[in-house]
C-alpha positions in Angstrom: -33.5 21.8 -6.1 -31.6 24.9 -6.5 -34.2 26.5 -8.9 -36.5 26.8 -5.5 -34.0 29.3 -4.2 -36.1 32.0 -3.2 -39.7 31.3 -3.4 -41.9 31.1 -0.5 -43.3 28.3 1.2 -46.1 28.6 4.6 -44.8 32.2 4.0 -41.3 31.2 4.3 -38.4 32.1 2.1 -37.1 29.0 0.8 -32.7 29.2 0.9 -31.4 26.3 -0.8 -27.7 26.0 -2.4 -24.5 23.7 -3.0 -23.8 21.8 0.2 -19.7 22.6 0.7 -18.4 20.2 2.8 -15.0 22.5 3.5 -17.1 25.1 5.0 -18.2 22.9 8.0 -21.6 24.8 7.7 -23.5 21.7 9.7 -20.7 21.3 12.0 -20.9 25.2 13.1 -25.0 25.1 13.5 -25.1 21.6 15.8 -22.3 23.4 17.7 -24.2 26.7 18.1 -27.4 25.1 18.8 -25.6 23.1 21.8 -24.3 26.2 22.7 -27.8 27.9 22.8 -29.4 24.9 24.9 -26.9 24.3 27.3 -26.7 28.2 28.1 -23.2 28.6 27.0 -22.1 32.0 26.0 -21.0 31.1 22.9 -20.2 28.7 19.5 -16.4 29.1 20.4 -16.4 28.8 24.0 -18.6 25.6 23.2 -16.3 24.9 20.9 -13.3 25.3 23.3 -14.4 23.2 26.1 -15.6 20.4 23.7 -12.0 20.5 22.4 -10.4 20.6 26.1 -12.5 17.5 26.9 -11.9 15.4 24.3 -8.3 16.4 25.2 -8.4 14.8 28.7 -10.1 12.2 27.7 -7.7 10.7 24.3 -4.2 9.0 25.3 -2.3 8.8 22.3 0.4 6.3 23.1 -2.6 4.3 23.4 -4.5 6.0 20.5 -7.4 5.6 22.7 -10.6 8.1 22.9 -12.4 7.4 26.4 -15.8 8.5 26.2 -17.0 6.6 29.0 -19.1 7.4 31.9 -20.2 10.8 29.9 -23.3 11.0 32.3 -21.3 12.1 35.1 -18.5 14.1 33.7 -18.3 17.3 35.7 -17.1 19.3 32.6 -20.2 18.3 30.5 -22.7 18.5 33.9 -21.6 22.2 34.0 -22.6 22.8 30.8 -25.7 21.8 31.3 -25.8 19.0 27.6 -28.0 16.4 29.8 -30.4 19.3 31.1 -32.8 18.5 28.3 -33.5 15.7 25.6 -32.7 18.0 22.8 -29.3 19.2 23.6 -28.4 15.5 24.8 -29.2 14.2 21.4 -27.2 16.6 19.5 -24.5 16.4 21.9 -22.2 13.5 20.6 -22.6 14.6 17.0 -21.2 17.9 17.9 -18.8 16.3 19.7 -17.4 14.1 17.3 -17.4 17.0 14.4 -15.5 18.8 17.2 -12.7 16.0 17.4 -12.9 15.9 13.5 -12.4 19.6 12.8 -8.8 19.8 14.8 -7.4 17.4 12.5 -5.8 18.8 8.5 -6.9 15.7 6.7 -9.0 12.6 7.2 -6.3 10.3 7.2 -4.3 11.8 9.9 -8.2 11.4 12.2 -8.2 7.9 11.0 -4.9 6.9 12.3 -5.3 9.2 15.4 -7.4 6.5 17.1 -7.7 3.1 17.2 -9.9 2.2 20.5 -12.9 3.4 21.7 -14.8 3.6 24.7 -18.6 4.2 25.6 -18.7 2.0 28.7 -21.0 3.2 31.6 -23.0 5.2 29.7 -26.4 3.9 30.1 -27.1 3.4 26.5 -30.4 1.6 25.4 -29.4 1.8 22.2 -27.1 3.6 19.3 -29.1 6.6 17.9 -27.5 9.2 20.0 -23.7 7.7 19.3 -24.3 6.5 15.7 -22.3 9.1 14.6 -19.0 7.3 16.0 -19.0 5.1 13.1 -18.4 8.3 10.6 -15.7 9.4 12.7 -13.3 6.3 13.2 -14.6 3.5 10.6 -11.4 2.0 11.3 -11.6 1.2 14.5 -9.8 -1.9 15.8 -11.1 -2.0 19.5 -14.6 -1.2 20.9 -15.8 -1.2 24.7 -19.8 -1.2 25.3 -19.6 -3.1 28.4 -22.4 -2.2 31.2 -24.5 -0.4 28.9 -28.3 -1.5 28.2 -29.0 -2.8 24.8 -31.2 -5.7 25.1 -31.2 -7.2 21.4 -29.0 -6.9 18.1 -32.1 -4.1 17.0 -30.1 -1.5 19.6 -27.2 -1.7 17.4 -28.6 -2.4 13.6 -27.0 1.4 13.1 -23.5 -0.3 13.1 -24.6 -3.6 11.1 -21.4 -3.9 8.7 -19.6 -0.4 9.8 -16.6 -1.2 11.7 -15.3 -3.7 9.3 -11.8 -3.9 11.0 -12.8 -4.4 14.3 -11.2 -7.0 16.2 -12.0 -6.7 19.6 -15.8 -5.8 21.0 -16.7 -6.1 24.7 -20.4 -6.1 25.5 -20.4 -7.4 28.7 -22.9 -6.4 30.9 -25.5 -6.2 28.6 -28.8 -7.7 28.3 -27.8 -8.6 24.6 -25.2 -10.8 25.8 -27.4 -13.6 27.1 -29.0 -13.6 23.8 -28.4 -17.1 21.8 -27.6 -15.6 18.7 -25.5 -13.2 20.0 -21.8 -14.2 19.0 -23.0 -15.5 15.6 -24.9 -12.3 15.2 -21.7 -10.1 15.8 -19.3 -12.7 14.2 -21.4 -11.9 11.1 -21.3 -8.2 11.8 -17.6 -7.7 11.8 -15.7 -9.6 9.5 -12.5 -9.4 11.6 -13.9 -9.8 14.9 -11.4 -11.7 16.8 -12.0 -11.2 20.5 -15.7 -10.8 22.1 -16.7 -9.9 25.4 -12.7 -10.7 26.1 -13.1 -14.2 25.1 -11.5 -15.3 21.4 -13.9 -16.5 19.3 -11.8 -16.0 15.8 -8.2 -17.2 15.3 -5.9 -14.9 13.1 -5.6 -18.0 10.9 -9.6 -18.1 10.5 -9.8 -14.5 10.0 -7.4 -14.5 7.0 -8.6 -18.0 5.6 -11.7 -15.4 5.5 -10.2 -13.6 2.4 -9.7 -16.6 0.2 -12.4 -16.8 -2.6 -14.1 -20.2 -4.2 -13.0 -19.2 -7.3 -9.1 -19.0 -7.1 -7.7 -15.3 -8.8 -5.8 -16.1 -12.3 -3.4 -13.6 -13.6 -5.4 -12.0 -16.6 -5.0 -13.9 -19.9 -3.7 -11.3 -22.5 -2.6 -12.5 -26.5 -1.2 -9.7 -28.3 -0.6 -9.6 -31.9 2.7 -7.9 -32.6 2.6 -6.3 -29.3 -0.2 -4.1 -30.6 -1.9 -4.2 -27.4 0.7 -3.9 -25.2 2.5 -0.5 -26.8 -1.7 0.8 -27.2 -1.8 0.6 -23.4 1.3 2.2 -23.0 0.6 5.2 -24.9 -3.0 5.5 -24.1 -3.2 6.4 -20.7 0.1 8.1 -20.5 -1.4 10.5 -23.8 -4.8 10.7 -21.5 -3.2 12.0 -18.8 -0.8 14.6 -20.8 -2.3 15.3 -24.3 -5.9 14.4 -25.0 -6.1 16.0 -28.7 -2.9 14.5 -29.2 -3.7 11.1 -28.6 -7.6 11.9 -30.2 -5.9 12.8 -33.4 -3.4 10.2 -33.3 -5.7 6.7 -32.8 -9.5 8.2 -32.9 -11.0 8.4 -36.2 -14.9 10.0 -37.1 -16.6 6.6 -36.3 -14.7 6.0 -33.4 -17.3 5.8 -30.2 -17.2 7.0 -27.0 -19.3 6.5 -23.8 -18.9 7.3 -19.9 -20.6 5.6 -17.3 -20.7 5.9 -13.2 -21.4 3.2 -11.0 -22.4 5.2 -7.8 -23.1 2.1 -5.8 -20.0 0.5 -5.9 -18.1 -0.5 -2.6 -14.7 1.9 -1.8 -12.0 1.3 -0.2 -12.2 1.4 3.6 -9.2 4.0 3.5 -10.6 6.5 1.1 -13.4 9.0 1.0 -16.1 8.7 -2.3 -15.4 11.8 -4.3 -18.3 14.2 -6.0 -19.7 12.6 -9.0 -20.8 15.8 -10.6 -18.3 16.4 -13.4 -19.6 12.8 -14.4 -23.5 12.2 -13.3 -25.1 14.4 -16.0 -23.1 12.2 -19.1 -23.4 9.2 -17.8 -24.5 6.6 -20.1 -25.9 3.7 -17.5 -28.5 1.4 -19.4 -29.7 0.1 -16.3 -30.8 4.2 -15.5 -31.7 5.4 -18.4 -34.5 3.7 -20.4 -35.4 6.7 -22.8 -33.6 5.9 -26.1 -33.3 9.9 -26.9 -31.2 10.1 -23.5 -29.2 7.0 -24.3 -28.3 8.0 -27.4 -27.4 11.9 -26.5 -24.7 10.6 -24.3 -22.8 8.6 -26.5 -20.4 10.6 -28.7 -19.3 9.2 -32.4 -16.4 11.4 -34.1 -13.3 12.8 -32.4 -15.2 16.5 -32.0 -17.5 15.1 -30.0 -15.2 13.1 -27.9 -12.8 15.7 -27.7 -15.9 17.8 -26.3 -16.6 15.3 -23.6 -13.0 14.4 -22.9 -12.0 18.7 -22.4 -15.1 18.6 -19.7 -13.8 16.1 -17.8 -10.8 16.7 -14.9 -7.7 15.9 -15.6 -6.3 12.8 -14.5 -3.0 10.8 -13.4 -2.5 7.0 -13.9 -0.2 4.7 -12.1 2.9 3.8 -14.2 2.2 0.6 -15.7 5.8 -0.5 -15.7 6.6 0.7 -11.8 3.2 -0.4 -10.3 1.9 -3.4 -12.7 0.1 -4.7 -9.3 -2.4 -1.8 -9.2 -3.3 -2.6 -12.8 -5.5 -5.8 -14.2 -5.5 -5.8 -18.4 -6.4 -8.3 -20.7 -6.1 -8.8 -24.5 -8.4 -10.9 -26.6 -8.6 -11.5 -30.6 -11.4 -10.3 -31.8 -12.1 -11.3 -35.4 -15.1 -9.9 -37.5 -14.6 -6.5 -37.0 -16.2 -4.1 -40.3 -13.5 -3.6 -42.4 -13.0 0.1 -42.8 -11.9 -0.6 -46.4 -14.8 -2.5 -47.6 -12.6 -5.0 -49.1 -13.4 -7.9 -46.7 -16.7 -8.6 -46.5 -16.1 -11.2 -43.5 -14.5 -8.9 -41.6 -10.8 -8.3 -40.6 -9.5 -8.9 -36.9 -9.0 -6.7 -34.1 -8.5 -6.7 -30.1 -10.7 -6.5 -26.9 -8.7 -5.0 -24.3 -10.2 -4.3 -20.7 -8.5 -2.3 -17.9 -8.9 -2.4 -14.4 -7.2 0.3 -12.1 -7.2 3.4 -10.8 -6.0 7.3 -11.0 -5.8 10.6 -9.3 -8.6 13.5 -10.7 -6.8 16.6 -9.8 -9.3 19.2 -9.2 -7.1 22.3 -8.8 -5.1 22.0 -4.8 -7.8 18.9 -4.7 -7.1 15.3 -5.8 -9.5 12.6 -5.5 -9.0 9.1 -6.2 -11.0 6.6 -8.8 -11.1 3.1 -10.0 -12.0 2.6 -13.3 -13.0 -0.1 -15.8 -12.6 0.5 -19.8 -13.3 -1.4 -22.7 -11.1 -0.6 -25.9 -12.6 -2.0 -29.3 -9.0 -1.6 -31.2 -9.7 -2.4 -35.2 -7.2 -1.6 -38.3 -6.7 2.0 -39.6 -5.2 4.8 -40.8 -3.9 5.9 -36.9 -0.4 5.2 -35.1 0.7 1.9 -35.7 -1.9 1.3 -38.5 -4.7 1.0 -36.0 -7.8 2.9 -34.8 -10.1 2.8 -31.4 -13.6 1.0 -33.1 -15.0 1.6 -29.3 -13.9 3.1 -25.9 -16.4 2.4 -22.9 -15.2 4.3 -19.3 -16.5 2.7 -16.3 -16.0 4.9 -13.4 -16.2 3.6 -9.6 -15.1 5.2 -5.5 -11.7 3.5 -5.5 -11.9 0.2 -4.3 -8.6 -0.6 -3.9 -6.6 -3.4 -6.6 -6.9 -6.7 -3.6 -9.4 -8.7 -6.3 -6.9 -9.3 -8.5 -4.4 -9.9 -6.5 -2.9 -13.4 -6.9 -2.9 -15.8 -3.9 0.7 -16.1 -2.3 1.7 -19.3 -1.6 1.6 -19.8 2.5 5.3 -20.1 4.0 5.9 -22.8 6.5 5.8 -21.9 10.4 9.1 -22.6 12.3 9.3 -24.1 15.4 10.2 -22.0 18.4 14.6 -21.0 18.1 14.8 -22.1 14.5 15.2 -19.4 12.1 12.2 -18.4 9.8 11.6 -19.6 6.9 11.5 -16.9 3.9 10.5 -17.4 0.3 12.6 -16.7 -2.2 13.7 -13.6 -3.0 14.8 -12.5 -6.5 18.9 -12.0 -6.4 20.7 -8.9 -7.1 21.0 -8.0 -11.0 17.2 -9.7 -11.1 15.1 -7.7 -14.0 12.2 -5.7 -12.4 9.2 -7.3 -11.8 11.2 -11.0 -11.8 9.1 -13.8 -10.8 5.4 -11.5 -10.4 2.3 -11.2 -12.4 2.5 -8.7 -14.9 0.6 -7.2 -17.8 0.9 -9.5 -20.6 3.0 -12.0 -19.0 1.8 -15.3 -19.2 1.3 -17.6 -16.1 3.9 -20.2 -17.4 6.2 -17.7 -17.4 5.8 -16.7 -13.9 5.8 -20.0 -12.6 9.3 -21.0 -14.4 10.9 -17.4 -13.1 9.3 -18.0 -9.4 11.1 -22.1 -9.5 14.5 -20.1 -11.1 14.6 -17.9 -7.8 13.8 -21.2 -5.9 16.6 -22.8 -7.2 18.9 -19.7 -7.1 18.1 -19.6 -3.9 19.1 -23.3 -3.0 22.1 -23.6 -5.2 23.6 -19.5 -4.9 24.1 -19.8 -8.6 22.9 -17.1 -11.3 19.5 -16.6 -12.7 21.1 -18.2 -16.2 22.9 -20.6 -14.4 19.8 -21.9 -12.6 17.5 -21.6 -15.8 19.9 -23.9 -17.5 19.5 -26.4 -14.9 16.0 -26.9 -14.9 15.5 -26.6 -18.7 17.9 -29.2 -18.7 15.8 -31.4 -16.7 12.5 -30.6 -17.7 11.9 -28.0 -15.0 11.6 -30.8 -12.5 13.2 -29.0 -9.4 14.4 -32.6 -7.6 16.2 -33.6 -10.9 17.9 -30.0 -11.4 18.9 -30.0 -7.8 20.6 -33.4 -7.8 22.2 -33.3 -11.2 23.4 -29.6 -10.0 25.1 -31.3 -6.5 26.5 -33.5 -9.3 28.3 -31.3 -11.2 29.8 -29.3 -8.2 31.1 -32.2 -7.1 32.5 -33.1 -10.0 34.0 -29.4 -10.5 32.2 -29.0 -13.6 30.9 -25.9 -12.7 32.7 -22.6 -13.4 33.6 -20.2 -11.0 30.9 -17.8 -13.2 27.8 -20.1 -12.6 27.6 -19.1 -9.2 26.7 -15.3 -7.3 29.0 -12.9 -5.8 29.7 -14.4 -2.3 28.4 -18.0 -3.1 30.9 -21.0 -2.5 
């Protein structure tokens, strides 16, 4: 597209160039072409009273934006926006960029406003308001009452946008006597609780909501010597710090590399899809790219080449692994049959598969976007650190999507009757090693079920972590038997005064 720069088309000059969002070039044109039809003197004094109507009209204890009863505002009547069809349709776009250019970031306009209203406005359907989906995606409340859309066609442009909204109000409408009408909008909006001020969604059903089919493991990952574990460790931290450094130290000449982008996965509500154009041209995606010539061009054998890909690419920042194992998913397989580099087996010699699920921060100068990621490590045995080598690396990059779809299920705590005292689960004690009792990379489930029934016991009992592992190894990690044989001992004063915490009797 940019190549057309400049030529002529119908005797026109043809301007085309980089769209740059910062520069709110769109936002300035609707503006002025507002400005222009409504007879205002200017794109600031448009600008202005936009801005001083909004500001009557949003209650921020509340965080509620009232755009109701528009029609008849004497602020907007002046300015003549309803006078024709053109400047009425490009009046709530202009609006909302308005509202969206006096805030310093997009999370600060996300937070800024939880309720909407377009009541009394007269609305047959969305096209003119559509916009208002862009502006507050997480809205929580939503008043259409005594407007005029007849069928779930008048709203289609909000068909899965919204996807925290809880309350919607639609009476009024012709819609509403429609059949299908709360299943429609129950299927619409996930968290829909209240419609048309009537609940048709408990908080329990909403949340039962989020529970898959499939119950979420913890990832299965069998090292060999810990091989895996200390490659992680190094990897990303040497990725984000020293990228010829960690090329030189684990890459060899038939080591592979290949990038590819996944444009179509779904984000997280809370976050914004960066630009894919330090990536999109590289990109190795099979299901794309059919041409072998292409396919092969963009996969890079030999640390040159991958150090030439891997210098064109933004830096980068990982989570710890150790302080935020949540926001990571890795697993570790054997993986026997690998070419042996040496020649000497001719069956083979064993390896690793390791894949890695998370997410970092692409720092792009005063600019940092966030990713989720997915990559594949082939790890075989070399000449590199630790006697090994990368066979193959495979990056898989996404818009962040958050780390919720490996999170494990928590175990739902008993409700308390009304005046007793809630129920908590248990917590690790003080002295506890980090992490004590919660998934973790490498840690097996067995493990985390024995260290969540020590903190149970703990718990019950007030004595130490050792203590309390000693009476449930004794008795088979059957938690009954370790309690009673514990109540037992104390009362046979066979416990030392050590056995128990600070503060416990």
């Amino acid at each position: 597209m940019l190549k057309m720069n400049g030529f002529s088309f119908a005797g026109a000059p043809l301007t085309i160039q980089t769209y740059d969002p910062s520069a709110n070039g769109m936002d300035q044109t609707m503006i002025s072409e507002v400005s222009r039809n409504s007879g205002a003197p200017s794109t600031a004094d448009t600008k202005s009273k936009m801005t001083a109507i909004l500001s009557k009209r949003y209650f921020q204890p509340q965080k509620l934006l009232n755009l109701s009863k528009l029609g008849s505002d004497p602020d907007l009547l002046a300015m003549g926006i309803f006078d024709s069809t053109s400047t009425e349709s490009k009046f709530f776009p202009a609006l909302m960029k308005v509202w969206e250019m006096n805030f310093d970031s997009s999370t600060a306009r996300r937070e800024a406003v939880e309720s909407v209203s377009l009541a009394d406005n007269q609305l047959a359907n969305i096209t003119v308001v559509t916009t208002l989906a862009q502006s507050f995606p997480d809205l929580k409340n939503l008043d259409l009452s005594n407007n005029n859309f007849k069928d779930s066609q008048s709203l289609i442009g909000w068909r899965w946008k919204f996807r925290n909204l809880e309350f919607l109000d639609l009476t009024n409408s012709p819609f509403s006597a429609d059949p299908s009408f709360k299943d429609t909008m129950l299927k619409w909006y996930p968290k829909l609780r209240f419609l048309n001020n009537t609940e048709v969604r408990t908080a329990e059903e909403v949340a039962a909501q989020k529970k898959t089919p499939i119950p979420v493991q913890a990832p299965h990952f069998q090292d060999e010597s810990q091989i895996g574990e200390n490659f992680i460790k190094a990897f990303f931290a040497g990725y984000d710090s020293n990228r010829t450094e960690l090329l030189n130290s684990v890459y060899d000449n038939n080591s592979t590399f290949s990038l590819n982008v996944n444009t179509t996965a779904p984000r997280a509500q809370q976050t914004e899809t960066a630009a894919w154009d330090p990536y999109i041209k590289r990109s190795r995606n099979l299901l794309k790219i059919n041409h072998l010539p292409a396919r092969m061009s963009r996969s890079f054998v030999g640390t040159d080449k991958i150090r030439e890909m891997w210098n064109s690419l933004p830096q980068t920042r990982h989570p710890d692994i150790g302080g935020h194992p949540e926001e990571w998913l890795i697993e570790c397989f054997p993986m026997p049959g690998l070419p042996d580099p040496s020649g000497q087996s001719p069956t083979g010699v064993g390896g690793l598969l390791i894949m890695v699920h998370g997410k970092f921060e692409e720092i792009n100068g005063p600019k940092v976007d966030l990713r989720s990621f997915d990559r594949t490590f082939i790890l075989g045995p070399g000449g590199g650190m630790g006697g090994i080598r990368v066979i193959n690396d495979i990056l898989c990059l996404r818009a962040h999507g958050g780390h919720e779809a490996w999170m494990l299920e928590q175990p739902i705590v008993p409700t308390t009757q009304p005046g007793q005292p809630p129920i908590q689960p248990p917590v690790a004690p003080v002295g506890a090693p980090d992490g004590y009792g919660m998934p973790a990379p490498g840690k097996p489930d067995a493990q985390i079920q024995q260290e969540q029934s020590v903190m149970q016991i703990s718990a019950k009992t007030g004595m130490t972590l050792p203590y309390s592992e000693m009476a449930l190894s004794g008795n088979g990690w059957n938690l009954d038997a370790a309690l009673k044989n514990f109540e037992e001992l104390k009362a046979q004063g066979q416990l030392p005064p050590d056995a128990f915490l600070s503060g416990s009797v």
